[in-house]
PDB file of N, CA, C and O in Angstrom:
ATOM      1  N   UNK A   1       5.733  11.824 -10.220  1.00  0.00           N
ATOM      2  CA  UNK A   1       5.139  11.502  -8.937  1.00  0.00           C
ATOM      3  C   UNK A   1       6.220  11.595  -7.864  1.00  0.00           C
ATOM      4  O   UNK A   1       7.402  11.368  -8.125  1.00  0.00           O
ATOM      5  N   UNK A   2       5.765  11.948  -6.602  1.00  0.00           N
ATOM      6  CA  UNK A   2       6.896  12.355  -5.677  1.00  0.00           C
ATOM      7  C   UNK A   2       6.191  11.190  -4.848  1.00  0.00           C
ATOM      8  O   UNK A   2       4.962  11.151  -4.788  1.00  0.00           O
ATOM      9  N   UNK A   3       6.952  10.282  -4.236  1.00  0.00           N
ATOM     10  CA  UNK A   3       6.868   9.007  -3.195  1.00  0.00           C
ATOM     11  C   UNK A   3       7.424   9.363  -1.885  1.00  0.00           C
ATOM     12  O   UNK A   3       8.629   9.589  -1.786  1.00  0.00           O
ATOM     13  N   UNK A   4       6.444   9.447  -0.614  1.00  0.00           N
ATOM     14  CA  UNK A   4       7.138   9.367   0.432  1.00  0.00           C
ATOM     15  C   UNK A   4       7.069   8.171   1.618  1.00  0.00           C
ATOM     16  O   UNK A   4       6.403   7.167   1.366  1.00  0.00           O
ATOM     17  N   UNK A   5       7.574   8.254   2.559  1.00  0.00           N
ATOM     18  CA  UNK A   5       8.085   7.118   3.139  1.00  0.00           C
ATOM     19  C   UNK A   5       6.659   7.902   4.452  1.00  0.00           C
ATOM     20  O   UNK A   5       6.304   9.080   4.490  1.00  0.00           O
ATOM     21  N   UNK A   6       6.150   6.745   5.345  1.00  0.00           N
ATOM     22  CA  UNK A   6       5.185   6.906   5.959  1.00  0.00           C
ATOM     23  C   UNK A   6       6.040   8.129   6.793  1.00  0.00           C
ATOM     24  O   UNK A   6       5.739   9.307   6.597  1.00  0.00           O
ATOM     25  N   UNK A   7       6.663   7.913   7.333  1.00  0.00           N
ATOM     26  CA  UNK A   7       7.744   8.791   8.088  1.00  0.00           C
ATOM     27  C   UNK A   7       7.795  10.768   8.001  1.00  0.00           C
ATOM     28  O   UNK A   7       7.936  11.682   8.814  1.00  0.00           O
ATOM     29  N   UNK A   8       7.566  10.625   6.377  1.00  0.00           N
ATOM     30  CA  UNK A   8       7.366  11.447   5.861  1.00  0.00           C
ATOM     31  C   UNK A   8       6.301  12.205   5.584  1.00  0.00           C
ATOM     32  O   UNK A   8       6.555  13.396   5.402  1.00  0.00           O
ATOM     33  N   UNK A   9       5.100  11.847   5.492  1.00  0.00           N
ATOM     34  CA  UNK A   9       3.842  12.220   5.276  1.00  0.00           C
ATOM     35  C   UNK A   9       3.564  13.449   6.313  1.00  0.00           C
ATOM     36  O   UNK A   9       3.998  13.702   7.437  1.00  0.00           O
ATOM     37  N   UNK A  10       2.603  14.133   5.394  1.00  0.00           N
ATOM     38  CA  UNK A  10       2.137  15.596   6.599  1.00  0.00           C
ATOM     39  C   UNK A  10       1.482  14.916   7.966  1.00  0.00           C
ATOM     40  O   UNK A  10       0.888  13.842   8.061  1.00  0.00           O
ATOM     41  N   UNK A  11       1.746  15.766   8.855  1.00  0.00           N
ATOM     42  CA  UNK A  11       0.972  14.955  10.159  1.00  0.00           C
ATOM     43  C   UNK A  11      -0.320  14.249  10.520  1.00  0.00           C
ATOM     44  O   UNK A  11      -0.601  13.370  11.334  1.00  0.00           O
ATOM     45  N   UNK A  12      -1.058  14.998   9.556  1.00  0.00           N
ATOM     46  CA  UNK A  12      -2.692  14.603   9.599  1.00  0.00           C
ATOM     47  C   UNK A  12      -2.760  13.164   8.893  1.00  0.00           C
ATOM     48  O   UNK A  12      -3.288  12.225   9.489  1.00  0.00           O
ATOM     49  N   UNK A  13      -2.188  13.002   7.549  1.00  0.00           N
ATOM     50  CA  UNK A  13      -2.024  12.223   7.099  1.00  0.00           C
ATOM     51  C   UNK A  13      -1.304  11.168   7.698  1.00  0.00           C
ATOM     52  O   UNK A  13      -1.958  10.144   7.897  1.00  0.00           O
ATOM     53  N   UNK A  14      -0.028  11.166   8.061  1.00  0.00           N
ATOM     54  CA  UNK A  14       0.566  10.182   8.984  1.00  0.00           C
ATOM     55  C   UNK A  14      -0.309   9.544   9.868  1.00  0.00           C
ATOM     56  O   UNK A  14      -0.541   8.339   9.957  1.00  0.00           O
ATOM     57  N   UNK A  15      -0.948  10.832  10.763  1.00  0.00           N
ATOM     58  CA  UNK A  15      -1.592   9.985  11.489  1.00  0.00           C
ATOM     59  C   UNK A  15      -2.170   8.915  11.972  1.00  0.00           C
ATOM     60  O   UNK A  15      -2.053   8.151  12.930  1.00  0.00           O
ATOM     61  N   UNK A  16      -3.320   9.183  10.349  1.00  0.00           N
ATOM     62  CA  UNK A  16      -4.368   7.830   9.928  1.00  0.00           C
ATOM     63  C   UNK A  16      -3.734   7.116   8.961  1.00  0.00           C
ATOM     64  O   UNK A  16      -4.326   6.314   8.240  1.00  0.00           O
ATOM     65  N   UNK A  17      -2.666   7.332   8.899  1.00  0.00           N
ATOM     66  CA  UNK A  17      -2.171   5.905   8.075  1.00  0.00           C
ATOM     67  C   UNK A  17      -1.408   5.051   8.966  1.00  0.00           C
ATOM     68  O   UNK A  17      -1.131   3.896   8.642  1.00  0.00           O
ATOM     69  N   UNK A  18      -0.973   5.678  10.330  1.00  0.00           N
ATOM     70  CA  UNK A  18      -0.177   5.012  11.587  1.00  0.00           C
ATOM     71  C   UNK A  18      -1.250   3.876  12.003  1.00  0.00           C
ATOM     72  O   UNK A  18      -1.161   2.650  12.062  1.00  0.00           O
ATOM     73  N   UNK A  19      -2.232   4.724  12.250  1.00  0.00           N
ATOM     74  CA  UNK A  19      -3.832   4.110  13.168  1.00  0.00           C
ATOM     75  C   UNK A  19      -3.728   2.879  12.405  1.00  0.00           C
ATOM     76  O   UNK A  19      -3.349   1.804  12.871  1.00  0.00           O
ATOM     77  N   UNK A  20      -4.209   3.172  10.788  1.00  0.00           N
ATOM     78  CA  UNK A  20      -4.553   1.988  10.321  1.00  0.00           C
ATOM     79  C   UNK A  20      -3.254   0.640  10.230  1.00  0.00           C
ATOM     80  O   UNK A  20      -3.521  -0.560  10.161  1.00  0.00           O
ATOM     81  N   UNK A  21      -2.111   1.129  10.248  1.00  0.00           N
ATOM     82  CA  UNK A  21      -1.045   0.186  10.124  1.00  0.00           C
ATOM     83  C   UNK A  21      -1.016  -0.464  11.921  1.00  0.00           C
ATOM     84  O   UNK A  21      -0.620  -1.611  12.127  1.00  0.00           O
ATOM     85  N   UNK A  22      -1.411   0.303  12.903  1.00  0.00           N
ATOM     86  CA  UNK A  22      -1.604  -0.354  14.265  1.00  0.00           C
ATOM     87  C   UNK A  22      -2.836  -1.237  14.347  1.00  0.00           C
ATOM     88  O   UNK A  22      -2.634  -2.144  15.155  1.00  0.00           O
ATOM     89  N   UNK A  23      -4.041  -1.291  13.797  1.00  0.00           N
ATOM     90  CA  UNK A  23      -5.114  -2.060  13.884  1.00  0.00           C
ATOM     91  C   UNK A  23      -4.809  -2.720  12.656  1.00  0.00           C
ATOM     92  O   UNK A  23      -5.590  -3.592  12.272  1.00  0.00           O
ATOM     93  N   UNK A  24      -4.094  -2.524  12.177  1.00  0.00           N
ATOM     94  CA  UNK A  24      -3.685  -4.231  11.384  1.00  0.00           C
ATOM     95  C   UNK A  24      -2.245  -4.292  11.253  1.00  0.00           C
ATOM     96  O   UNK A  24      -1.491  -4.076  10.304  1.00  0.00           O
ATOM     97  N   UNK A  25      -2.055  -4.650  12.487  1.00  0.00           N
ATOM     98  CA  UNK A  25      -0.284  -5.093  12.997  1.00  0.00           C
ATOM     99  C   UNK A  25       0.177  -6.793  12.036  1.00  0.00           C
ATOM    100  O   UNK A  25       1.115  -7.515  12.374  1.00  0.00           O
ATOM    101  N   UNK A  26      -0.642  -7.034  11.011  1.00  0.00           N
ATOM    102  CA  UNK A  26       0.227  -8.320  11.041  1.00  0.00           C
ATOM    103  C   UNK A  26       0.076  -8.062   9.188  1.00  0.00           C
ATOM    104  O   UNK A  26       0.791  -8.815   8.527  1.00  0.00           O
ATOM    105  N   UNK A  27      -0.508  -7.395   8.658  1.00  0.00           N
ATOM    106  CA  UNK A  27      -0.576  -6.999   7.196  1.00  0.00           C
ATOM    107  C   UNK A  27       0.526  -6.538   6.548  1.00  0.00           C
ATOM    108  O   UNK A  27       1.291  -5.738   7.087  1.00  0.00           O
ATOM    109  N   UNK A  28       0.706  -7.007   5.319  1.00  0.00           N
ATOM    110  CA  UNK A  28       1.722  -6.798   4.225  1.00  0.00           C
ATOM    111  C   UNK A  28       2.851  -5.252   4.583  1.00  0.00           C
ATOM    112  O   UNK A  28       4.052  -5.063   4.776  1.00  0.00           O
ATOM    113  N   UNK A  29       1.257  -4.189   4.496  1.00  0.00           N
ATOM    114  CA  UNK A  29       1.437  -2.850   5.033  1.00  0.00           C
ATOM    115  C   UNK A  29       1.864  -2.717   6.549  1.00  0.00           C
ATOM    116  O   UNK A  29       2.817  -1.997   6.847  1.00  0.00           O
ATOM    117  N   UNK A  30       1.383  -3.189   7.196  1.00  0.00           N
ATOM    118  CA  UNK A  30       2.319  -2.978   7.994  1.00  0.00           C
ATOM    119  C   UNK A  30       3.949  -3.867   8.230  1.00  0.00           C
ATOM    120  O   UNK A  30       4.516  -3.173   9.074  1.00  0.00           O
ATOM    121  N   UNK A  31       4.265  -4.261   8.108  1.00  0.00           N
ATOM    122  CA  UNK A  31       5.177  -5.398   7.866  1.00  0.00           C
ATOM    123  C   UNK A  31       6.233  -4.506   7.182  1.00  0.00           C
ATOM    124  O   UNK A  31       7.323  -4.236   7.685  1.00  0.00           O
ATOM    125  N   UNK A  32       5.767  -4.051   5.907  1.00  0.00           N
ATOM    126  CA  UNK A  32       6.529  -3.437   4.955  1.00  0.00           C
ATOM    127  C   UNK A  32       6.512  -1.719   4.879  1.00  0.00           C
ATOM    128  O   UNK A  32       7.469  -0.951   4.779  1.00  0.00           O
ATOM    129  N   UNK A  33       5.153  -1.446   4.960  1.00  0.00           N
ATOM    130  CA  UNK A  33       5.560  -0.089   5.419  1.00  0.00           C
ATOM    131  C   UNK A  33       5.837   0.845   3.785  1.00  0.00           C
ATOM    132  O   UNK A  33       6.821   1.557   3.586  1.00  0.00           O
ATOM    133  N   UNK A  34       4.871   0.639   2.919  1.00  0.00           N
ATOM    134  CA  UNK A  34       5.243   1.057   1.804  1.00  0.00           C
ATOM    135  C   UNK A  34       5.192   2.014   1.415  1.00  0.00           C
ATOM    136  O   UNK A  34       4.045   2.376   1.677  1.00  0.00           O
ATOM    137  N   UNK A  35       5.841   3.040   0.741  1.00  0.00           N
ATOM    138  CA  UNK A  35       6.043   4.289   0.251  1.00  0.00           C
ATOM    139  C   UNK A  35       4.533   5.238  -0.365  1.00  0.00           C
ATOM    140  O   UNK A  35       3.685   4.693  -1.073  1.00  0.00           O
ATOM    141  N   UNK A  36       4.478   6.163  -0.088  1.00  0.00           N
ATOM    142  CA  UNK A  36       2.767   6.454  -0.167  1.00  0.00           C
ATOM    143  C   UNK A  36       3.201   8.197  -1.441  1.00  0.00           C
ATOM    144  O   UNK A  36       3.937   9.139  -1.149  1.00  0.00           O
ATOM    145  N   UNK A  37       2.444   8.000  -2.680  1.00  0.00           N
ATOM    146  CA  UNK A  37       1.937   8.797  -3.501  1.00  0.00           C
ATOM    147  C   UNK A  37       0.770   8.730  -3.719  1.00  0.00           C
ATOM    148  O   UNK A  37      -0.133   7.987  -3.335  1.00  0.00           O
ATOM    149  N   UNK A  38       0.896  10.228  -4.887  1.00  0.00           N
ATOM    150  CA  UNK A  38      -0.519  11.099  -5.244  1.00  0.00           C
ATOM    151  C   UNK A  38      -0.085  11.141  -7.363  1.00  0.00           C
ATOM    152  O   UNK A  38       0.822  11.499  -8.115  1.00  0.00           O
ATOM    153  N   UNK A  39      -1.296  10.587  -7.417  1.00  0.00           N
ATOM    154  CA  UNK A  39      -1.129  10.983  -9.372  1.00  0.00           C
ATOM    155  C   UNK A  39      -2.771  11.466  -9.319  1.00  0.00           C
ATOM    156  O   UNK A  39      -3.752  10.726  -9.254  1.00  0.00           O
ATOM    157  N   UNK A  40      -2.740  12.759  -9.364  1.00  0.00           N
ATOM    158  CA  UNK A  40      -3.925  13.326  -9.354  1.00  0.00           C
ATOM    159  C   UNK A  40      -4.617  13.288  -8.411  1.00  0.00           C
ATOM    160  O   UNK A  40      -4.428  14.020  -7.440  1.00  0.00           O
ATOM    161  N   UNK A  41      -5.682  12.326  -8.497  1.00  0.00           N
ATOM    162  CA  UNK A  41      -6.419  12.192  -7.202  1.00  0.00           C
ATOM    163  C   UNK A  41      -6.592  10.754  -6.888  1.00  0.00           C
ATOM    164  O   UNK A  41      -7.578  10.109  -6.530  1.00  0.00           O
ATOM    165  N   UNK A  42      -5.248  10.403  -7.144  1.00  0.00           N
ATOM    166  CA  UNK A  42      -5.022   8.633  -6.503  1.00  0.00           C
ATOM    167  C   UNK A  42      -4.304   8.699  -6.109  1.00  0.00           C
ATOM    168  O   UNK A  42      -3.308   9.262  -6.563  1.00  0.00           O
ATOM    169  N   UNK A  43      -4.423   8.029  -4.772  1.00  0.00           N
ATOM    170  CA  UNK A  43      -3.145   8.016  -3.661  1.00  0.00           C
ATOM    171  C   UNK A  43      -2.736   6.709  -4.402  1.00  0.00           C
ATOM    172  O   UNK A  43      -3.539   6.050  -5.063  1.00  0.00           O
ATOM    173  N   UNK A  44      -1.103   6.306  -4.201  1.00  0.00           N
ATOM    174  CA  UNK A  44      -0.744   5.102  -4.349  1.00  0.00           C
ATOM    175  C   UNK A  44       0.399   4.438  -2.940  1.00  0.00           C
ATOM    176  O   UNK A  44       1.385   4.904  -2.371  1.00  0.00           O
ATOM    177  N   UNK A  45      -0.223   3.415  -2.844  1.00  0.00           N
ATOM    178  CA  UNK A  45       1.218   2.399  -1.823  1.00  0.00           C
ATOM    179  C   UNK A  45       2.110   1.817  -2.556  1.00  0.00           C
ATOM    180  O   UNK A  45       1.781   1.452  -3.684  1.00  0.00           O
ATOM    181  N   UNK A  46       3.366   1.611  -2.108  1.00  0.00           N
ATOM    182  CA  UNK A  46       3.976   0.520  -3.046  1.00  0.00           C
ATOM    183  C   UNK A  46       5.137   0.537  -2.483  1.00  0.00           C
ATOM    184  O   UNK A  46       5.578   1.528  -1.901  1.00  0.00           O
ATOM    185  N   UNK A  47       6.071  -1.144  -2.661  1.00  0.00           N
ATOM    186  CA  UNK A  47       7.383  -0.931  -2.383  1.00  0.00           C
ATOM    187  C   UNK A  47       8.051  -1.040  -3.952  1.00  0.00           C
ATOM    188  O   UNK A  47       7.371  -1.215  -4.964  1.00  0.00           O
ATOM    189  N   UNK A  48       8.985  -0.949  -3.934  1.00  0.00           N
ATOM    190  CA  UNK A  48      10.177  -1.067  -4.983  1.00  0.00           C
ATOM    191  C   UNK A  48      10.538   0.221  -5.685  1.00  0.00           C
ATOM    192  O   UNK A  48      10.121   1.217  -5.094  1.00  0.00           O
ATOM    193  N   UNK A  49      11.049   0.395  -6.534  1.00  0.00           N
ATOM    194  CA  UNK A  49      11.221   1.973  -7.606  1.00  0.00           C
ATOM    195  C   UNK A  49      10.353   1.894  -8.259  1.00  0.00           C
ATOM    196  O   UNK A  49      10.230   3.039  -8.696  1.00  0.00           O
ATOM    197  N   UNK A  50       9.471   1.206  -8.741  1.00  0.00           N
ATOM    198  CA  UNK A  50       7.998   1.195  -9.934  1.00  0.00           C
ATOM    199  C   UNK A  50       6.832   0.415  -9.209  1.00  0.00           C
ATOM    200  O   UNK A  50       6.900  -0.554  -8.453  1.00  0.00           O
ATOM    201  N   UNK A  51       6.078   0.907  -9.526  1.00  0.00           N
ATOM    202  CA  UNK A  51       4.506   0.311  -9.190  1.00  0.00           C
ATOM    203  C   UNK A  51       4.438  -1.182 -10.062  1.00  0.00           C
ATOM    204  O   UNK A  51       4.716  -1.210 -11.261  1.00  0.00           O
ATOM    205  N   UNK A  52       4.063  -2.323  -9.352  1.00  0.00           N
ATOM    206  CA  UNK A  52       3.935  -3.139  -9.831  1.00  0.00           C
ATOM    207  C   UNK A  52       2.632  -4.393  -9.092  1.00  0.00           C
ATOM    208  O   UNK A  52       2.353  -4.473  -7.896  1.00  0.00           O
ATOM    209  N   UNK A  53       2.075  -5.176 -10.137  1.00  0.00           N
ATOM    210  CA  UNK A  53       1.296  -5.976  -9.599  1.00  0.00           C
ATOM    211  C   UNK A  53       1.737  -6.959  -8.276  1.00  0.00           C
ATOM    212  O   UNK A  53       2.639  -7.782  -8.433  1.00  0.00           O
ATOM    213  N   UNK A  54       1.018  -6.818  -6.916  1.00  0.00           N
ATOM    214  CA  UNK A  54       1.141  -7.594  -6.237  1.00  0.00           C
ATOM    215  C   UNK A  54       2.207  -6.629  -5.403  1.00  0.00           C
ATOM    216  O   UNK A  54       2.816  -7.377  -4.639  1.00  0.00           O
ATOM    217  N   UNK A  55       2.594  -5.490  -5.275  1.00  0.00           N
ATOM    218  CA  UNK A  55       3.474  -5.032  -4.742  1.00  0.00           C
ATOM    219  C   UNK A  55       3.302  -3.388  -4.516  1.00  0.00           C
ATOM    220  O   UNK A  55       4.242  -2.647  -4.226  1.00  0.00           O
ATOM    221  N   UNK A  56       1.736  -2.903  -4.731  1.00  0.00           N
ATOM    222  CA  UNK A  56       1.072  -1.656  -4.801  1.00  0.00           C
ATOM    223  C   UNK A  56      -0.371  -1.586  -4.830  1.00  0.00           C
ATOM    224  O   UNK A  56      -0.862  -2.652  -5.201  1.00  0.00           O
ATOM    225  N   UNK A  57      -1.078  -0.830  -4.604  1.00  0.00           N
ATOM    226  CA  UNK A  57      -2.524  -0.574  -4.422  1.00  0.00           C
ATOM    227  C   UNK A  57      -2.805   0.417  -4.553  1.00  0.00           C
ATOM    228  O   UNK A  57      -1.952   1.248  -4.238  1.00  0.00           O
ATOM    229  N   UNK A  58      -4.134   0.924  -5.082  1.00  0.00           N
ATOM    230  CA  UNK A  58      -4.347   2.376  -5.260  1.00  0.00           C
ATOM    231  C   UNK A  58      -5.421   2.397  -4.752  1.00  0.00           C
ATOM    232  O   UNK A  58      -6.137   1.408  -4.599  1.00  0.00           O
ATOM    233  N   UNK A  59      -5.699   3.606  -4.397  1.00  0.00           N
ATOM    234  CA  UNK A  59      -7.234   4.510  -3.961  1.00  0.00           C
ATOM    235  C   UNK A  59      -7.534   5.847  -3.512  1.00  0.00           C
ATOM    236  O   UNK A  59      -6.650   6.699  -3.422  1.00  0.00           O
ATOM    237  N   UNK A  60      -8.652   6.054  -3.247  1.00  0.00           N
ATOM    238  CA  UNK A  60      -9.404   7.752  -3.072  1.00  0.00           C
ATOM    239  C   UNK A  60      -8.524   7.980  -2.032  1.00  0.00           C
ATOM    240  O   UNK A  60      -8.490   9.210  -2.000  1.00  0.00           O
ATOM    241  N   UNK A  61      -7.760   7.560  -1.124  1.00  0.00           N
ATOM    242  CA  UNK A  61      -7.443   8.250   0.386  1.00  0.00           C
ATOM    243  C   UNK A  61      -6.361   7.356   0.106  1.00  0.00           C
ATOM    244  O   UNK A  61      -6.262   6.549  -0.818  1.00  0.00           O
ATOM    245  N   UNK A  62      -5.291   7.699   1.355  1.00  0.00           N
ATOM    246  CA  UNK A  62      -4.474   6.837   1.592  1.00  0.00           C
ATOM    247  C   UNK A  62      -4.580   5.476   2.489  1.00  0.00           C
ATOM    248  O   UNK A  62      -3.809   4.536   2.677  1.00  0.00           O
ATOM    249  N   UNK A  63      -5.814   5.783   2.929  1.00  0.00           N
ATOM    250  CA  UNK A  63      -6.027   3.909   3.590  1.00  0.00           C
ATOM    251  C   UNK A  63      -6.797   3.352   2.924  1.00  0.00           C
ATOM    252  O   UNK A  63      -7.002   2.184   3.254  1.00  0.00           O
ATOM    253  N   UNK A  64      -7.683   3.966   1.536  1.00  0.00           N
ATOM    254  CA  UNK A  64      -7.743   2.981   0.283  1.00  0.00           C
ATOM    255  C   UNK A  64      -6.416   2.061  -0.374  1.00  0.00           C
ATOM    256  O   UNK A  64      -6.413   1.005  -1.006  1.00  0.00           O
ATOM    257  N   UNK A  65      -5.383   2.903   0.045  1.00  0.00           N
ATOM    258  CA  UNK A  65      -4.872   2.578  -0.873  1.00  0.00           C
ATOM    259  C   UNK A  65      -3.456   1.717  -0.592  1.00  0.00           C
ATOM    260  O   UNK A  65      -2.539   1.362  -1.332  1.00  0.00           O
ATOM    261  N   UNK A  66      -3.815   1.509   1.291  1.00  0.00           N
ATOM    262  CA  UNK A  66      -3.200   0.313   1.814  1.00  0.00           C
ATOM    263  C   UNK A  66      -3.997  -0.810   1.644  1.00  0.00           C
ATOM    264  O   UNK A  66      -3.623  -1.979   1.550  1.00  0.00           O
ATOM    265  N   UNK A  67      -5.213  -0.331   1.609  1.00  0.00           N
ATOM    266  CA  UNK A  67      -6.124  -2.041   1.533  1.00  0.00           C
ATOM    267  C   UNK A  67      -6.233  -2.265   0.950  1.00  0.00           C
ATOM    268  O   UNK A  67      -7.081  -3.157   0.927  1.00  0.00           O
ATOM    269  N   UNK A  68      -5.585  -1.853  -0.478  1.00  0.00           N
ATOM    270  CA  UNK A  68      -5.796  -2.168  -1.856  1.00  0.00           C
ATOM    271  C   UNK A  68      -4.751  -2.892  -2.160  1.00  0.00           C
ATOM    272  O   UNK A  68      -4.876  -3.864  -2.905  1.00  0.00           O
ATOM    273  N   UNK A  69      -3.112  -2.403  -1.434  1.00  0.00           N
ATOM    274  CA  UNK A  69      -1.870  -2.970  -0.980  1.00  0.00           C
ATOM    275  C   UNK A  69      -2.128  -4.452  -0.294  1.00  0.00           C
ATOM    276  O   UNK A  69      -1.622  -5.457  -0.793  1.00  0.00           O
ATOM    277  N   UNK A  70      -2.732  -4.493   0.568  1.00  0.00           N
ATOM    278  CA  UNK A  70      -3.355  -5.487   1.038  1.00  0.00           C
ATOM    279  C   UNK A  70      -4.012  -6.632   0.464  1.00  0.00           C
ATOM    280  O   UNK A  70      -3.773  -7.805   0.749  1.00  0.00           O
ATOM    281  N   UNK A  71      -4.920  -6.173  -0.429  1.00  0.00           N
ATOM    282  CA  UNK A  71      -5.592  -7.390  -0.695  1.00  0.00           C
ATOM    283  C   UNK A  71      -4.945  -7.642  -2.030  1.00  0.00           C
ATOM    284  O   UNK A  71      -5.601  -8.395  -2.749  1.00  0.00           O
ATOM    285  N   UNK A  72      -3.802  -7.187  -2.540  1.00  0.00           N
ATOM    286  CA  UNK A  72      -3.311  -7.922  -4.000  1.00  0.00           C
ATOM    287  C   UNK A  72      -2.051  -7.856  -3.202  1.00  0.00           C
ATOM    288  O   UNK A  72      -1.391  -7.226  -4.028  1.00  0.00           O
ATOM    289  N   UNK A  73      -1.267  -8.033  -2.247  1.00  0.00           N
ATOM    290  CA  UNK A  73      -0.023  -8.660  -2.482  1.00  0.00           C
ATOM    291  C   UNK A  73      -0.229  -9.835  -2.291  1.00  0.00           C
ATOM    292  O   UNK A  73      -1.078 -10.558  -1.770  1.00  0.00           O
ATOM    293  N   UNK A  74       1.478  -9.957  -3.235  1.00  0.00           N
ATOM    294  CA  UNK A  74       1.739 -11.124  -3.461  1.00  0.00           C
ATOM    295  C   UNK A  74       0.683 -11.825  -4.597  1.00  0.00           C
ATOM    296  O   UNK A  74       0.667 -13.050  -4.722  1.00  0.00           O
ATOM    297  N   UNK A  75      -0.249 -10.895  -5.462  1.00  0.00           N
ATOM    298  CA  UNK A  75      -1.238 -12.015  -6.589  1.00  0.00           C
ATOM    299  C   UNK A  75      -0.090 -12.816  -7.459  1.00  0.00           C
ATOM    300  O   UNK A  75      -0.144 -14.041  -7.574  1.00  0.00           O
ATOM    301  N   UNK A  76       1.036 -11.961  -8.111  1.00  0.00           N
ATOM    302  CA  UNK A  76       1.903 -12.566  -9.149  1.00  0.00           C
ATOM    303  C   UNK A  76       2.542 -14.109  -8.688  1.00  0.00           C
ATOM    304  O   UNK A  76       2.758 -15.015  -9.492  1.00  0.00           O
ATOM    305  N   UNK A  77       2.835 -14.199  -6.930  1.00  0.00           N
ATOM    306  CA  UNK A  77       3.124 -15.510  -6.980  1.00  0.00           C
ATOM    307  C   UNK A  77       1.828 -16.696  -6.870  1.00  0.00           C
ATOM    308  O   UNK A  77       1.905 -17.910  -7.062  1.00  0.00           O
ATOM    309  N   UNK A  78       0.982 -16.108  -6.601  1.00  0.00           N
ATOM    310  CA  UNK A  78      -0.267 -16.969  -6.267  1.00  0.00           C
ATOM    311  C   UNK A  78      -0.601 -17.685  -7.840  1.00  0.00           C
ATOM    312  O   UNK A  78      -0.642 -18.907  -7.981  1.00  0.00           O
ATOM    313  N   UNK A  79      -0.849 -16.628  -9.079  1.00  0.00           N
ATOM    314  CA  UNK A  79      -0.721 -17.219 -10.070  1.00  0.00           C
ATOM    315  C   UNK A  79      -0.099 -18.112 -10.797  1.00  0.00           C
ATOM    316  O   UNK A  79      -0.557 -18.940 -11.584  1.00  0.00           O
ATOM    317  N   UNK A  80       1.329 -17.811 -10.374  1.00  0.00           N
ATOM    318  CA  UNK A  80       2.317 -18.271 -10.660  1.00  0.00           C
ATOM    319  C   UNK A  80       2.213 -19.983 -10.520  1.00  0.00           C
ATOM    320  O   UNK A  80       2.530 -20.991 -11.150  1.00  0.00           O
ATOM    321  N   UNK A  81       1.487 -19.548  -9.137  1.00  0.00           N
ATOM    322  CA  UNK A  81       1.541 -20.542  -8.475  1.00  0.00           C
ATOM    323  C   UNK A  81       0.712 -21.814  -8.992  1.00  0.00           C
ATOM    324  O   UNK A  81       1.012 -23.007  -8.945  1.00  0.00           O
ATOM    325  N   UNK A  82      -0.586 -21.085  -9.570  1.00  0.00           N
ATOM    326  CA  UNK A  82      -1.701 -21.907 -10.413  1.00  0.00           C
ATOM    327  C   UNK A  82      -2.946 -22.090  -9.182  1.00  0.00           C
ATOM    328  O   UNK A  82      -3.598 -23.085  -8.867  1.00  0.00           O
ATOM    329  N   UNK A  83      -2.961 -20.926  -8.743  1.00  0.00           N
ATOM    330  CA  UNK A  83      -3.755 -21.133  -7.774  1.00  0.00           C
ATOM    331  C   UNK A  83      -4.395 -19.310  -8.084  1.00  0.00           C
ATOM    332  O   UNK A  83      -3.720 -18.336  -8.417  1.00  0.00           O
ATOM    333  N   UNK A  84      -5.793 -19.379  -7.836  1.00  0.00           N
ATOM    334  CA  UNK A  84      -6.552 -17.746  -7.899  1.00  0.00           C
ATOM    335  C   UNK A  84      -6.984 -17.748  -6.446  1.00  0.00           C
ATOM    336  O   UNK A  84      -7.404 -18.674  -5.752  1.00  0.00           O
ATOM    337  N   UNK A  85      -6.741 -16.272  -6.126  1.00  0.00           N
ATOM    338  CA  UNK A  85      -7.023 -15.389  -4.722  1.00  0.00           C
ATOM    339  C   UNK A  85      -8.552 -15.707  -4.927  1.00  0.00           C
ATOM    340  O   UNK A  85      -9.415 -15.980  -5.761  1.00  0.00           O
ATOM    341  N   UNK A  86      -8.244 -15.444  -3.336  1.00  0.00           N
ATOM    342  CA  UNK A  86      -9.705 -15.537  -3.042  1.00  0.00           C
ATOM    343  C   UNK A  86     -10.596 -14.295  -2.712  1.00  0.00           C
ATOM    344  O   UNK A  86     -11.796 -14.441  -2.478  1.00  0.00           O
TER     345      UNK A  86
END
């Protein structure tokens, strides 16, 4: 898998992944700004060197696959925590 940095993305693509990181200025994704791949026909977000729970999201497009970033970060400490997402 080849990972690029939003920065990086073809223009079209950048685009709507800019849009969506500006209409949600206070989200994980935007905040962090996570590295965006393709494994077939799943886009993936994620920060770190490996995909990991609570720190990546997947989906059909690439703004599936921030809101997917979105709604599981951070699950591993929530558990941790002894507490389930809502």
């Amino acid at each position: 898998m080849t990972s690029l940095a939003i920065e990086e993305l073809p223009p079209v693509i950048k685009e709507d992944v800019e849009e969506f990181l500006e209409n949600h200025p206070h989200s994980p994704t935007a905040r962090l700004r996570p590295r965006m791949g393709m494994v077939g026909d799943v886009w993936l977000a994620f920060i770190g060197s490996e995909l990991r729970t609570g720190a990546s999201g997947l989906g059909s497009t690439p703004r599936d696959a921030l809101e997917d970033f979105n709604r599981h970060f951070m699950e591993p400490l929530i558990f941790r925590n002894g507490s389930e997402p809502t």
